[in-house]
C-alpha positions as CSV (number, residue, x, y, z in Angstrom):
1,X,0.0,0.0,0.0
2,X,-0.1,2.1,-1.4
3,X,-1.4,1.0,-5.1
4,X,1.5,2.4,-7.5
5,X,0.3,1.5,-11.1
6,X,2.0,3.2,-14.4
7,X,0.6,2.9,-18.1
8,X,3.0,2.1,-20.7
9,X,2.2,5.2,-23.6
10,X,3.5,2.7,-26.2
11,X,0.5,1.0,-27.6
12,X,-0.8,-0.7,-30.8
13,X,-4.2,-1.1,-32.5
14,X,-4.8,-5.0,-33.8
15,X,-7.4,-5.8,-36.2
16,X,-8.9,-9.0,-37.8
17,X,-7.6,-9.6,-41.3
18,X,-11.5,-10.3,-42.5
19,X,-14.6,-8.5,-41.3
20,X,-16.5,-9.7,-38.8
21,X,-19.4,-11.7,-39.0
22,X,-21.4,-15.0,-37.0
23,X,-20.7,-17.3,-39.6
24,X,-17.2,-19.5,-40.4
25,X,-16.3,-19.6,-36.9
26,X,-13.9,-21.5,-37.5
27,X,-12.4,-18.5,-39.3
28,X,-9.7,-17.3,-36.9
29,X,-8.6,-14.2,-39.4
30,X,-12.5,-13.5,-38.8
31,X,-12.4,-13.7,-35.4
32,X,-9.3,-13.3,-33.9
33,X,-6.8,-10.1,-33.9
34,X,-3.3,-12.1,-33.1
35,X,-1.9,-13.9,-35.7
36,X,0.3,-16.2,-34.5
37,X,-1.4,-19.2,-35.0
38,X,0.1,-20.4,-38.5
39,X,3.3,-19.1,-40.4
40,X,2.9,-16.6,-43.3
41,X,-0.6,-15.2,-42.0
42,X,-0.3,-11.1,-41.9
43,X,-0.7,-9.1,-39.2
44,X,-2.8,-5.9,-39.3
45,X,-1.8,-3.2,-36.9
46,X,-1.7,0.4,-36.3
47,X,1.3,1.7,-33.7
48,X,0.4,4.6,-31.2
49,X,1.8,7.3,-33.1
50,X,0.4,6.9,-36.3
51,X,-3.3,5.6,-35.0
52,X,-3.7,9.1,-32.8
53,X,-3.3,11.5,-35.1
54,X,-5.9,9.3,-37.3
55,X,-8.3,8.9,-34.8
56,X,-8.5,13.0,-33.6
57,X,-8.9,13.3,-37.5
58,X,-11.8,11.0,-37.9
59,X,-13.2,12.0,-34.2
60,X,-12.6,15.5,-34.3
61,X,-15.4,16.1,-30.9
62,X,-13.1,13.8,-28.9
63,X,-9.8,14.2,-28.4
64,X,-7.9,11.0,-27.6
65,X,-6.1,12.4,-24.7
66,X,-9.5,12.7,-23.0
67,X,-10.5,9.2,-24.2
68,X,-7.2,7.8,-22.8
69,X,-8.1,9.3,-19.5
70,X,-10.9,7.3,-19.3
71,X,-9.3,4.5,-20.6
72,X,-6.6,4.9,-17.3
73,X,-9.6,5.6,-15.0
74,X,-10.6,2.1,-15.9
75,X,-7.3,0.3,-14.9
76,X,-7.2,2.1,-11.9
77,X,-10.3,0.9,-10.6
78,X,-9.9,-2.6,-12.0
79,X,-6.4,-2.9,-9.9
80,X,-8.1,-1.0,-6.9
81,X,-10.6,-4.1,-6.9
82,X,-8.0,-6.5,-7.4
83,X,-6.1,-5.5,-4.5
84,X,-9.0,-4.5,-2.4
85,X,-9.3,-7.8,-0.4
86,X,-5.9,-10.1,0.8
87,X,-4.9,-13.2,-0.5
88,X,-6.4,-15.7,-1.9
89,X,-9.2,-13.1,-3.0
90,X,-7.1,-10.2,-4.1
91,X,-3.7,-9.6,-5.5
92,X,-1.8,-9.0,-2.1
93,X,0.1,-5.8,-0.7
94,X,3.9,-7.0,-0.9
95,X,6.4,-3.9,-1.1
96,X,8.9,-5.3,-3.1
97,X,6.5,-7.2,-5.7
98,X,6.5,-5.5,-9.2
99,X,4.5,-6.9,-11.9
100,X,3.7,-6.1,-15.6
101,X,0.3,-6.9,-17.5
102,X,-1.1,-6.2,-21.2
103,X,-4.3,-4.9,-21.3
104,X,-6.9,-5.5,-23.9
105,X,-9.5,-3.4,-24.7
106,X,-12.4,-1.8,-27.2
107,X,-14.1,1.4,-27.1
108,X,-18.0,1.3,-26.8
109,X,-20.3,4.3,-27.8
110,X,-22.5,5.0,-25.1
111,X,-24.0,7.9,-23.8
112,X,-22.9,10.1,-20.2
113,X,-25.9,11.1,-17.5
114,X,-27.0,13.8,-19.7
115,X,-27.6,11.9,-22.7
116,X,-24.0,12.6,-25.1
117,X,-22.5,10.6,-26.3
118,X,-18.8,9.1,-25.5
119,X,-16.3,6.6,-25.8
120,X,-16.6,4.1,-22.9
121,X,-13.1,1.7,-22.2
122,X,-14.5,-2.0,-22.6
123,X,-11.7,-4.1,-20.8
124,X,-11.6,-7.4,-22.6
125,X,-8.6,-9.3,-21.1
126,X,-5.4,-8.9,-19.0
127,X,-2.6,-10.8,-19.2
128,X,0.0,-11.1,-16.2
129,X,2.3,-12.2,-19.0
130,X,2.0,-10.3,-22.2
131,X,3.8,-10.6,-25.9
132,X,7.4,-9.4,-24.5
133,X,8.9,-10.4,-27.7
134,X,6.6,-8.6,-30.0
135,X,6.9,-5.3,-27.8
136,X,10.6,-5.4,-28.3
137,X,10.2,-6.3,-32.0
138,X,8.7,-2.7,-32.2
139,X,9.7,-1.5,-29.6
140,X,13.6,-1.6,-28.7
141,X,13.5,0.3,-25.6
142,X,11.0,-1.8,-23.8
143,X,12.6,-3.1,-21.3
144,X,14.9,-0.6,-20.8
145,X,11.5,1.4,-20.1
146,X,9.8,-1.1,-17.8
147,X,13.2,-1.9,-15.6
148,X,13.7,1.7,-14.9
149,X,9.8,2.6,-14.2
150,X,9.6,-0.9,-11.8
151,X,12.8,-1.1,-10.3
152,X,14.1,2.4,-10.4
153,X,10.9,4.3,-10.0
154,X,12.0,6.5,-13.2
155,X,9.1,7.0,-15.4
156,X,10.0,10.4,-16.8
157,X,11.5,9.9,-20.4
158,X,10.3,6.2,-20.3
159,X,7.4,6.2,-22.0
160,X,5.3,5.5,-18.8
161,X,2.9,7.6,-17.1
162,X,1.8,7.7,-13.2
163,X,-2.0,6.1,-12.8
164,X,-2.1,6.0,-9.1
């Protein structure tokens, strides 16, 4: 205690190599945005700095730094109920533990209290052990980034920001 969670601002967008649709489930590049399942299958992805600047264009009532606000709101509160109750329940309060999790996620368009509309986070999965190697692929500095935001407590110039 207390809760000390950080956001990695290096992100990327993955998409299904077929639209979507309830038939041919069997159809992973229909239903499924990772690609690794079979050699020579391509990958369709959009990296953080290319996908903002596209989104604010096609979005321009919402800018994305208010939509990733809410998007960290939401991981605060899902890791302030995960560590809400002690062990077995909850992750527990240990000092020196230091952890790293990917985050899955969609926007949903839903409406606020007075009826606008907005872009609501939609957590889909998180993963205690995420795609290290693929981060790295694209990412060089990765771990240089995480080691000296978890260990080091140096998030400035490391790509991280301070949730909680």
């Amino acid at each position: 205690q207390p809760l000390k969670l950080y956001a990695y601002n290096v992100f990327w967008l993955r998409f299904a190599n077929r639209p979507f649709s309830l038939d041919h489930l069997d159809d992973t590049q229909k239903h499924f945005t990772v690609m690794n399942y079979a050699d020579g299958i391509p990958l369709k992805q959009i990296h953080y700095n290319d996908f903002i600047p596209k989104f604010e264009k096609q979005y321009p009532k919402y800018s994305w730094a208010s939509v990733q606000e809410e998007i960290y709101k939401s991981f605060v509160e899902l890791f302030q109920v995960a560590t809400a109750k002690p062990a077995p329940s909850g992750i527990c309060n240990y000092p020196s533990s230091r952890a790293i999790y990917a985050v899955d996620l969609m926007l949903k368009w839903d409406a606020d209290d007075d009826g606008r509309q907005i872009m609501q986070p939609q957590l889909l999965e998180v993963n205690y052990n995420p795609d290290c190697v693929r981060a790295c692929k694209y990412h060089p500095g990765f771990f240089n980034d995480v080691f000296n935001v978890l260990f080091l407590e140096e998030a400035t110039g490391h790509n991280a920001t301070l949730l909680s």
